[in-house]
N, C-alpha and C positions, 0 to 999 in steps of 0.2 A: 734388803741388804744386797750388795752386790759386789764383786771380787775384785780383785786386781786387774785378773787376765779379761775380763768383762770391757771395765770400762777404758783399760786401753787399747781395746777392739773399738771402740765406740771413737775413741779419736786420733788414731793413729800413731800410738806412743810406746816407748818401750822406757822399762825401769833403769834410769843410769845410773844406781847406786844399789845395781843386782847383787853384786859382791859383800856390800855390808850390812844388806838385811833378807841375805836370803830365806834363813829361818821364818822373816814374817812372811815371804809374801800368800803363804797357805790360809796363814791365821787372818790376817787382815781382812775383816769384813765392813766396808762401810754402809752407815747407816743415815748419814747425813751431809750435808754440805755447811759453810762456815766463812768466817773470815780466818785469815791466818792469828791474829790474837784471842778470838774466842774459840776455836776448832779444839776437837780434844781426840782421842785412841780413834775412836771411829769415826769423825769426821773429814772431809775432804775438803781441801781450801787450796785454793790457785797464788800462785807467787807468778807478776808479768809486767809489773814494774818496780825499778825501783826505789823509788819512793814510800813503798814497804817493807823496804830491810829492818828498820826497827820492830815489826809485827815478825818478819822471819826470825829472828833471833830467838823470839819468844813463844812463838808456836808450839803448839803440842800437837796436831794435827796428826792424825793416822796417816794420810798420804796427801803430796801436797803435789800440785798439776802447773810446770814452768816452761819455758823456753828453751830451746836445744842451745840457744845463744849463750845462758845464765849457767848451764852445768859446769865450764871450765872451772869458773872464779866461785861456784858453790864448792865444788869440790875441793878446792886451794884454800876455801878459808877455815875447812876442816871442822866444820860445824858442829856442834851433839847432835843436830834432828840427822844428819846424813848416814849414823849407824841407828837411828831410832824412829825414824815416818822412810815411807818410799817413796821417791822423787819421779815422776812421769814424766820424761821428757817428750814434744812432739813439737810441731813447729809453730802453730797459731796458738798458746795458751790461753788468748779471751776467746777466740770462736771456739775453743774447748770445751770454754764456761757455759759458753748458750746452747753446746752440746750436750753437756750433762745436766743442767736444770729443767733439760726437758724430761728426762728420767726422771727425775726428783722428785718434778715438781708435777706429778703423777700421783703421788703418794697426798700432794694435797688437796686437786681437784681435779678429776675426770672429764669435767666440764670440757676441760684445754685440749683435751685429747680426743680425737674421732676415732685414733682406732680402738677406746674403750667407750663405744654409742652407749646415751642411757637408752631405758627401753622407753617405751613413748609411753606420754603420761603428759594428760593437761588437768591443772588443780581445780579443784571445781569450785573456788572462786573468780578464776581467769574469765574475762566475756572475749568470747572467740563469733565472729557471725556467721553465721550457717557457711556462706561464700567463700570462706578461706579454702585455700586447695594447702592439705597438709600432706606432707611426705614419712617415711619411715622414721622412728626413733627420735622424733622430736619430742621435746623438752618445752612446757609452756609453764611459767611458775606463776604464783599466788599471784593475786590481783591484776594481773598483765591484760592489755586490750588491745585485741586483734581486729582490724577493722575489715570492710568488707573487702572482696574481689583484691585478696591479698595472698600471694602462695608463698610456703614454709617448704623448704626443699629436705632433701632427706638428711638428718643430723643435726637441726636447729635447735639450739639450746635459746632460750630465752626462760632470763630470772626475772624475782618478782617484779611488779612496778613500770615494766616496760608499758612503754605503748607505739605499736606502729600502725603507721595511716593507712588509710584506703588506698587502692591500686598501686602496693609497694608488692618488691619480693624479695626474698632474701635465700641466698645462695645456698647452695650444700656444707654444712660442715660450722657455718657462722655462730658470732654466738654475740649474744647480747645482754650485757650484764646491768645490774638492778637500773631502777629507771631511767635508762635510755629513752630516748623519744624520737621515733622515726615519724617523721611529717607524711602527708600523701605523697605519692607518687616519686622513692625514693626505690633506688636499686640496690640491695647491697651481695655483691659476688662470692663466691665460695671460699671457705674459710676466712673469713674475715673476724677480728675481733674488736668489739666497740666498748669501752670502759664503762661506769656508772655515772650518769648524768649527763654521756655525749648527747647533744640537739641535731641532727641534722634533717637539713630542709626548712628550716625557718625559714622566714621572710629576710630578704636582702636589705640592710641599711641605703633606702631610696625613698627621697621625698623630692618634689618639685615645691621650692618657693612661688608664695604666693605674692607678688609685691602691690602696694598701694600706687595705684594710676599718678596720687598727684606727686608726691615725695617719692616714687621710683624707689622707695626701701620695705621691704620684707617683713609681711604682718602675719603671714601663717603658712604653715606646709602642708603640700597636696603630697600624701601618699600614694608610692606607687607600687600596687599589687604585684608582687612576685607571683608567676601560673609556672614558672619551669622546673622542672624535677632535682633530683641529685644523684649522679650515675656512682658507684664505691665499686670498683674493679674487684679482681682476687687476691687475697693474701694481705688487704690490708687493716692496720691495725690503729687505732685511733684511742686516745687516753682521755682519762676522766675529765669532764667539764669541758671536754670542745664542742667546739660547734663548727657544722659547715652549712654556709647559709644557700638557699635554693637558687636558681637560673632564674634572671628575669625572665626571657621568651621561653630562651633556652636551657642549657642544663647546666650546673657545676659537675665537674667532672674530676674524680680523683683513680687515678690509674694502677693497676696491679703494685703491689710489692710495697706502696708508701706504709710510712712508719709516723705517726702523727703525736708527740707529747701531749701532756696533759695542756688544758686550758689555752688551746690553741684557736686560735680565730678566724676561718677562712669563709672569703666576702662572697659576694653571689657573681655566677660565670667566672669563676675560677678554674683553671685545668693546670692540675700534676703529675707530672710525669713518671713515667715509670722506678718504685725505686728509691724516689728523691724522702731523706728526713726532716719533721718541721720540729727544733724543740722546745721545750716547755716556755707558756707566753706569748710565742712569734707569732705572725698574723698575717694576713694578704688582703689587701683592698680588693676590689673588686674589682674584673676583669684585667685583674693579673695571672701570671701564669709559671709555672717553674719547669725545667728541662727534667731528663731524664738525669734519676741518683746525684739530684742539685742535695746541698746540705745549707740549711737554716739556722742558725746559732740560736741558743735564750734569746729571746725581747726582739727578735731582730722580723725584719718585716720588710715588705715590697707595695710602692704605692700605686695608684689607677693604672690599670694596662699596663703595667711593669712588664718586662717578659725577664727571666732569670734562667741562661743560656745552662745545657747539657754540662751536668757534673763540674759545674762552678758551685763555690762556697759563698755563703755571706753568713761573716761570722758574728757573734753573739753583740747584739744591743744596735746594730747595723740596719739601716733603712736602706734600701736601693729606691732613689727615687727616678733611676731610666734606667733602660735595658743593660743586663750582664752580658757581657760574651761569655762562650763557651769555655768552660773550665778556666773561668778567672775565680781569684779567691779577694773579696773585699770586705774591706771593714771602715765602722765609722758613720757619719748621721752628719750628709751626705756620705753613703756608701762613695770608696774609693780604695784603688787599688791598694791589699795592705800592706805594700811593701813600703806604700806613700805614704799611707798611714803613721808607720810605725818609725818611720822617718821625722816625720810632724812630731810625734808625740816625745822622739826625746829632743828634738831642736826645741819645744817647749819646755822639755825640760833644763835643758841646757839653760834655759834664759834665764828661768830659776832659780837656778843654783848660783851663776854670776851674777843673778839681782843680787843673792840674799850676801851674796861676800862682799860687797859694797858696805 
């Protein structure tokens, strides 16, 4: 449970609706987080856009976490929750949200959290090889296979079903949820976290055509061995069912800070910059590359040695099939500016509508 005065210590908030519930704010203990239509006495739910006014109205929430923008016009419409939940106002109410679900979400798995290490403990189904270099307060669960000349740094949680490859190591604090599958010779950096089922270090999609001497047409494919590693910086975070495929010579390379959605697809000698999000779906061919805190949209993707320029967009369902500049924002298949885009799409529409009135 945790107080008023607590969690608006935690994100720089004060109550702007001090006057009409002063009575609660002693009583008020929350015990949970919520959406604004399910939340109830003890729950906590965030109002920060509004496109939820119909859920505010109807909320029962114990205390609700908003914008210093939104207090005017909460206050003027004179709401029943305004003498009945306490209103936190602060400045960013979604980086609030990612603020307090880290408390939260404490209560549901320790795993997430290093500053509550479990104690060290490998299941004695797990095959670990004599050669592993294990550190402090590692976590190795049921059936996971540790290969050799492999080091576990202090704090590694690994769940069931994992398995990482020979001559990998994985950072302080990381954590690797049910089977995951780290190939040989993959890196992965300090606190990092990889979802259940992510692949990295496969083999890169590379074959060389084999063609027939006389008809010069293509009778079978010569695979070509991926030997290069896969380097994962610190602090990043990668969802279920991705894959990031290995370096042919060299390495695939994904740098500190990236945030990778589920079921994402990145090709072999790929490098990410610092930062940059890829979301659910999106994909990189091989030896493409993105800037530092570029943003990827759903479905959207970069083809062969694409480069996608520092803190440019490409937004959802968007291919860039040549280079971004730096902090352009594009949309579209061919990726193009989306100002042009969005220009195209109603002169399209345009033509429609004067067809259809004919």
């Amino acid at each position: 449970m945790f107080g008023i005065t607590e969690i608006s210590n935690w994100i720089k908030a004060h109550v702007a609706n001090e006057s009409s519930v002063h009575a609660l704010l002693s009583q008020i203990k929350v015990t949970g987080l919520a959406t604004l239509k399910e939340a109830g006495p003890s729950d906590l739910a965030f109002f920060f856009s509004k496109n939820y006014q119909a859920d505010l109205l109807v909320s029962k929430a114990g205390v609700i976490v908003t914008g210093s923008a939104f207090i005017k016009a909460l206050e003027e419409a004179k709401l029943p929750q305004w003498k009945t939940t306490v209103f936190l106002a602060c400045d960013d109410p979604y980086s609030a949200m990612a603020i307090v679900s880290a408390y939260f979400s404490k209560k549901i798995s320790k795993h997430d959290h290093q500053d509550h290490p479990l104690k060290s403990e490998i299941h004695p189904t797990a095959l670990v090889s004599p050669s592993v270099t294990i550190g402090n307060n590692v976590h190795i669960g049921a059936y996971a296979v540790i290969e050799e000349n492999t080091s576990l740094a202090d704090g590694v949680v690994i769940y069931p079903h994992c398995y990482v490859g020979a001559n990998s190591s994985i950072g302080e604090g990381s954590v690797l949820f049910p089977k995951v599958t780290l190939y040989e010779k993959t890196t992965i950096g300090k606190r990092c976290r990889l979802h259940a089922g992510a692949v990295i270090g496969a083999d890169g999609f590379g074959y060389a055509q084999k063609m027939d001497p006389a008809t010069k047409l293509p009778v079978d494919h010569q695979k070509i061995y991926h030997v290069g590693g896969v380097v994962i910086e610190d602090d990043v975070e990668i969802g279920a069912n991705s894959s990031v495929d290995r370096g042919t010579l060299g390495n695939t390379i994904i740098h500190s800070k990236v945030k990778i959605d589920n079921q994402v697809q990145i090709g072999h000698n790929c490098e990410i910059g610092e930062g940059a999000i890829l979301c659910g779906a999106s994909g990189m061919a091989g030896s493409s590359s993105l800037g530092k805190y570029v943003m990827v949209g759903a479905q959207g993707g970069t083809g062969n040695q694409v480069h996608v320029g520092d803190y440019a967009k490409l937004y959802g369902f968007s291919g860039a099939a040549k280079d971004v500049p730096a902090g352009a924002e594009m949309a579209g298949m061919p990726a193009r500016p989306a100002a042009d885009y969005f220009k195209i799409l109603a002169i399209q529409n345009k033509l429609l509508r004067d067809r259809n009135k004919k």
